[in-house]
N, C-alpha and C positions, 0 to 999 in steps of 0.2 A: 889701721883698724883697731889696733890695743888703745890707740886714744881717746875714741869712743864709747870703750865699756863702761865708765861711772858716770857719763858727762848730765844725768840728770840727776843721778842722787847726790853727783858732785858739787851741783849746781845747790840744790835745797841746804844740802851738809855746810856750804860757806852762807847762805841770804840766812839761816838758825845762827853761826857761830856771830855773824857779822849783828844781828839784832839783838845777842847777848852779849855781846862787846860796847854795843852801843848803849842797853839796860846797865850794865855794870860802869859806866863811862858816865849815865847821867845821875845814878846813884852818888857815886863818888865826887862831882862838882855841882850837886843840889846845891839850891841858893838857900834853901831853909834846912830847920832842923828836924830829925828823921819824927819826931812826935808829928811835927807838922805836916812833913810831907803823907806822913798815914791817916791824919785828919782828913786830908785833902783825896788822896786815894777811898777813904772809908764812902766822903760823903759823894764821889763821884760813882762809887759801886751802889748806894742807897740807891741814884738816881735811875743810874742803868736799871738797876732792876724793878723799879717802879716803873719806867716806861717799857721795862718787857711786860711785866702784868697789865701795862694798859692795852698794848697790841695782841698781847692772850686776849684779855677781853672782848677786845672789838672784833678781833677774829673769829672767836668763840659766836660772839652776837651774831655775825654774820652767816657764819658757818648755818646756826639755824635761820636766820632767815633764809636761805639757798632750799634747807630742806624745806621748809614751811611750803616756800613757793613748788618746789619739785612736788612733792604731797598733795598740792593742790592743782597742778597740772595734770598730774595721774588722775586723779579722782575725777576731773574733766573728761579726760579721754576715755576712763573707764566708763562713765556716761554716755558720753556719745556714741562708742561702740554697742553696749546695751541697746541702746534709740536703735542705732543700724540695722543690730540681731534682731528687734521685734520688728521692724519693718520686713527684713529679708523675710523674717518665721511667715508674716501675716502676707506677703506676696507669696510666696511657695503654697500657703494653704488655699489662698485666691484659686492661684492656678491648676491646686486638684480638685478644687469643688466645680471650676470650672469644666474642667477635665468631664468629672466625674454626671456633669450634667449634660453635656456634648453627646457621651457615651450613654445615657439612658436614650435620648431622642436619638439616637441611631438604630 
């Protein structure tokens, strides 16, 4: 049972030491010169983050469109229900005037 107790932080603590072994392993037999290889880094980070603002964007886009259409389903529904309540209002009133005339000819 005592072999058990770290077996998952044990697990992460070597796959971290083992990826920094490997970071410092490729640092040290780069085929270029470190100006280069930070060139090479700089303009692979430019990219990265130019196609993270393009998926902000279109997520963003999207995002409102989702509300736009949600906004506009409400606004539906909130109509239709309206329609309904004046219907219901205009039967109920039907049926006390009817009411209401049944009950004088009696």
């Amino acid at each position: 049972m005592d072999d058990d107790r770290g077996g998952a932080s044990g697990i992460i603590l070597s796959f971290l030491l083992g990826g920094l072994t490997g970071a410092a392993l490729a640092i040290l037999f780069a085929p270029r010169s470190g100006e280069e290889t930070r060139e090479i880094l700089e303009e692979k980070i430019r990219r990265s983050a130019e196609r993270g603002r393009q998926l902000r964007d279109r997520a963003s886009a999207r995002g409102r469109e989702m509300l736009d259409e949600a906004s506009e389903y409400i606004d539906k529904q909130r109509e239709s229900i309206e329609k309904r309540r004046e219907r219901l209002s205009a039967a109920v009133e039907a049926g006390r005037q009817a009411f209401r005339e049944e009950k004088e000819k009696m």
